[in-house]
C-alpha positions as CSV (number, residue, x, y, z in Angstrom):
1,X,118.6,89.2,112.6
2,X,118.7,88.2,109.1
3,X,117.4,90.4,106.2
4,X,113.5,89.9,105.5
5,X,112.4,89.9,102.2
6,X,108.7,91.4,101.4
7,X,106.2,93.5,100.6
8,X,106.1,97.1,101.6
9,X,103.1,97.6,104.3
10,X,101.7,100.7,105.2
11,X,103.2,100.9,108.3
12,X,106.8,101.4,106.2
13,X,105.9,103.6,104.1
14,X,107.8,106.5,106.3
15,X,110.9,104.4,106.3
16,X,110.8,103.3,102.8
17,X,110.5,107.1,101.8
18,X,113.8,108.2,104.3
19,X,115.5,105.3,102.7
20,X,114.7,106.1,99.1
21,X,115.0,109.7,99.4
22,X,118.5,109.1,101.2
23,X,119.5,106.7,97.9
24,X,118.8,109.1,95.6
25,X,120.0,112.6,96.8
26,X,123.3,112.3,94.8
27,X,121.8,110.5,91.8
28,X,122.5,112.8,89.0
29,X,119.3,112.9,87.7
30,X,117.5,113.7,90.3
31,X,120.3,116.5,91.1
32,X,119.9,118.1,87.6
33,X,115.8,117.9,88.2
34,X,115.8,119.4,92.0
35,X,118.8,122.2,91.1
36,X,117.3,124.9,91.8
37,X,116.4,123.3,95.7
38,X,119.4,123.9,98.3
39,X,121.1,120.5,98.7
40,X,119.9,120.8,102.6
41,X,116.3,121.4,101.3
42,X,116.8,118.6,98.7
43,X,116.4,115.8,100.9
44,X,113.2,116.7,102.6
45,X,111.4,117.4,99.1
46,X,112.6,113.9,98.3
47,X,111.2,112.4,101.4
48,X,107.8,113.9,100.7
49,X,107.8,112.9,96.9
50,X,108.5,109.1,97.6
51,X,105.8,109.1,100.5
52,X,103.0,110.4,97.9
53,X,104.1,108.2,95.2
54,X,104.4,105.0,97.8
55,X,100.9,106.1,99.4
56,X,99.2,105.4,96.0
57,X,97.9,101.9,95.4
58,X,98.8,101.1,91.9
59,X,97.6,98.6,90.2
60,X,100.5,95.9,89.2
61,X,103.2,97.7,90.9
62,X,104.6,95.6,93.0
63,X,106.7,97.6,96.2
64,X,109.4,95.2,97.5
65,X,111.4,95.8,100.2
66,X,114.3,94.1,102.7
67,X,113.9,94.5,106.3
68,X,116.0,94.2,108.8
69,X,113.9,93.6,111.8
70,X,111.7,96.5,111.5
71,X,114.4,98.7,109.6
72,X,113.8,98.8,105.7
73,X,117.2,98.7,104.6
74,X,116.4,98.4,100.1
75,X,113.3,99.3,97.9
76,X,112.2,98.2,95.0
77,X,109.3,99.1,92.7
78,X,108.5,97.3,90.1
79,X,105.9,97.0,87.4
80,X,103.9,93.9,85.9
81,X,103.4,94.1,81.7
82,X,101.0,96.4,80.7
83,X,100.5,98.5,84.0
84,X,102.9,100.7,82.8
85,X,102.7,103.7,82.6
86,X,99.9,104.1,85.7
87,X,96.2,105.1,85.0
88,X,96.2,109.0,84.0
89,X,93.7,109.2,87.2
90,X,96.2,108.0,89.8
91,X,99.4,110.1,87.8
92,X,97.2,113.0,88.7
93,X,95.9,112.0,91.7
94,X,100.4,111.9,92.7
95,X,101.2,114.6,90.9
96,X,98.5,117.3,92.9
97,X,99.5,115.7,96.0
98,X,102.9,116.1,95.1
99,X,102.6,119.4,94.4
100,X,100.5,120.4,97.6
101,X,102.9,118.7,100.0
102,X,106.4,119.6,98.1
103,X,105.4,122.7,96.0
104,X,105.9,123.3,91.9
105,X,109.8,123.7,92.1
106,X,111.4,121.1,89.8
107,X,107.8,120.1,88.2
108,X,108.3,121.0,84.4
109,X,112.2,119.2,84.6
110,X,110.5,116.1,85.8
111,X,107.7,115.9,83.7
112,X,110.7,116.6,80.5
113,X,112.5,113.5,82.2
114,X,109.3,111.0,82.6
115,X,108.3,112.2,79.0
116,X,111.5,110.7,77.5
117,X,111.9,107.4,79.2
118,X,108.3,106.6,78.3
119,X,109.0,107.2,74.7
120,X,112.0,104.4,75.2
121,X,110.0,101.5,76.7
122,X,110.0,98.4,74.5
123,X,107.4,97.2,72.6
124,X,106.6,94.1,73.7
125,X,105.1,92.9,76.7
126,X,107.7,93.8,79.8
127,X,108.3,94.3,83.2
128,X,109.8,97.5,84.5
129,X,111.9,98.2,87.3
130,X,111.0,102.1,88.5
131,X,113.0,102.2,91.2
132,X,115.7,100.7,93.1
133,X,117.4,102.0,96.1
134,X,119.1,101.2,98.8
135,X,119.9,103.2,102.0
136,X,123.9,104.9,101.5
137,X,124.9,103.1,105.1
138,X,124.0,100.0,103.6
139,X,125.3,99.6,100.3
140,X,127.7,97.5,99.1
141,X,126.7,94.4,101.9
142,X,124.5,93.0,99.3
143,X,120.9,94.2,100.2
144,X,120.6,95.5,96.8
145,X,122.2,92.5,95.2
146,X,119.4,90.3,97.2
147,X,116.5,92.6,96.2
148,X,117.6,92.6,92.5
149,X,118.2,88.7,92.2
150,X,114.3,88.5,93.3
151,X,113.2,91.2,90.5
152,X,115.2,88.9,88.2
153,X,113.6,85.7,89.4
154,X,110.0,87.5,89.4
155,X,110.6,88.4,85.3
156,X,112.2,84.9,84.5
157,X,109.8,82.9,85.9
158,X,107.1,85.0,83.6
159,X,109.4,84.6,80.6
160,X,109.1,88.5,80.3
161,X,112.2,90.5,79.8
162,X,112.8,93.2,82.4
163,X,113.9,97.3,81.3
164,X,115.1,99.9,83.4
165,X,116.6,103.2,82.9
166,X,119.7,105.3,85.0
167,X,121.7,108.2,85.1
168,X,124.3,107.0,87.6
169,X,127.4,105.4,85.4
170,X,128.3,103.4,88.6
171,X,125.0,101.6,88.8
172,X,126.2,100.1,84.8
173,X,128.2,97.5,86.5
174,X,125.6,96.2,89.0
175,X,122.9,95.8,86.3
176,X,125.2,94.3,84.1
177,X,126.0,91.7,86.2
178,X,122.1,90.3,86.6
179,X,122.2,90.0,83.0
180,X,120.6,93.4,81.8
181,X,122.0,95.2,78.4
182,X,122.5,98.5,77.5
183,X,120.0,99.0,74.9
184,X,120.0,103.0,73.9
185,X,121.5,106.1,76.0
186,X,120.6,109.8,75.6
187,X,121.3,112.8,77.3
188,X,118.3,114.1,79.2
189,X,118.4,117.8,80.8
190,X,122.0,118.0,80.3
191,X,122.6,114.3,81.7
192,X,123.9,111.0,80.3
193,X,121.1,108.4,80.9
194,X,121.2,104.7,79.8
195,X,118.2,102.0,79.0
196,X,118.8,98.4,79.9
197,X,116.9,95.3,79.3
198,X,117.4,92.0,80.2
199,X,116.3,89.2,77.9
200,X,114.5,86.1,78.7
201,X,116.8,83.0,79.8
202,X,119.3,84.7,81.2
203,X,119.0,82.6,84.5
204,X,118.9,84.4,87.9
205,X,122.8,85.2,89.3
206,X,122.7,84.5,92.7
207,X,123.6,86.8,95.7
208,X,126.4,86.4,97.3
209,X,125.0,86.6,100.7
210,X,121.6,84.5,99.8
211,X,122.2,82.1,103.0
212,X,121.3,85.2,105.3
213,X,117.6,86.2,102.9
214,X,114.6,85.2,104.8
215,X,111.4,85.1,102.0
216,X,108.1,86.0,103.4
217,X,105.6,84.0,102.4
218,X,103.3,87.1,101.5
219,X,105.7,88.1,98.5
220,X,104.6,86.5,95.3
C-alpha cells in the first residue's frame, strides 16, 4: 500500500510516540539531556514524553504524519507564525504531566536546552519545524524526504520562511538539500547544535519517491 500522507488522529498517537521515541534515542541531544537514564530505560521515558506532548491540542501546531496502512512510519510537528512558543498554560499543563508519568530525571537539562533555542528564533514572522522523525527501520526509503517536501510546500505557499534547530551533524545534509541554511550554531550542554532557516522562493525539491505519496484530503 502506498504511503498516506496526513494528519495525526488520536487513534495514532501510541504509534506516533513508539516511532518518535525510536527516532530520537541516539540523537545526541536528547542523549546528553536523558544521561543520567540507562539507555534500556531511555527509550520508555521517551515514549511517555512524546505521548504527553502529542496528547496536547496546541493551537497552530500542525502534527503530520505518513502512514503506511495503519503503521505511522514519519512525524512531523510543525508550527504556524506566531504560535510559537505554546501558551504558558498548555507548557505547564505538558510539563506536570510529563513529570507525573516519566518522573523529574533529566527536567532542569531540558528546560537549559528549550531556553536557548527560543532565544535563537528569528524575528520575523516564521514557521517552525519542532520535530521530525522517522522510525530507524524506515529511514533512508524516503518517508522523511516526502514529509519534509510537504513542510516546505506548507511554508512556500505562505511566503513565510521555515527554522529549525539539530544536534545530529548527519541530519546537515538532508536539510540542506530542501533549501534550509545554517544560520548560527552553539554548543548546548556540552553538544554542537545548529539553526537553519530556509528563505522564501526557494521552490519545493521534490521527493524522489513522490509517485508512491497518497495526500489526504483532511491535511491542509
Amino acid at each position: 500500500m502506498a504511503p498516506v500522507l496526513s494528519n495525526l488522529e488520536g487513534s495514532d498517537l501510541e504509534r506516533a510516540a513508539k516511532v518518535l521515541a525510536q527516532a530520537f534515542f541516539q540523537d545526541p541531544i536528547v542523549c546528553s539531556i536523558l544521561k543520567k537514564v540507562e539507555p534500556n530505560r531511555r527509550l520508555a521515558k521517551l515514549e511517555t514524553m512524546f505521548q504527553v506532548a502529542l496528547g496536547e491540542k496546541v493551537p497552530g501546531r500542525m502534527e503530520l504524519c505518513l502512514k503506511d496502512g495503519a503503521e505511522v512510519r514519519s512525524v512531523a510537528l510543525l508550527y504556524s507564525p506566531g504560535s510559537y512558543p505554546p501558551p504558558i498554560f498548555l507548557e505547564l499543563s505538558i510539563l506536570s504531566k510529563g513529570i507525573f508519568r516519566a518522573g523529574f530525571r533529566g527536567l532542569a537539562r531540558w528546560l537549559t536546552w528549550t531556553s536557548s533555542v527560543r532565544r535563537r528564533h528569528p524575528r520575523e514572522p516564521h514557521y517552525y519545524l519542532e520535530i521530525l522523525g522517522t522510525h530507524p527501520a524506515f529511514q533512508g526509503k524516503g518517508f522523511g524526504s516526502m514529509l519534509m517536501e510537504e513542510v516546505c510546500s506548507i511554508a512556500e505557499k505562505a511566503g513565510k520562511i521555515c527554522h529549525l534547530e539539530t544536534s545530529n551533524p548527519r541530519n546537515l545534509s538532508f536539510y540542506r538539500a530542501f533549501g534550509f541554511e545554517t544560520v548560527a550554531s552553539e554548543t548546548i550542554l556540552g553538544v554542537e547544535t545548529w539553526y537553519l532557516t530556509r528563505f522564501v522562493s526557494k521552490g519545493v525539491p521534490q521527493s524522489p519517491r513522490k509517485e508512491i505519496l497518497h495526500k489526504d484530503p483532511t491535511v491542509t
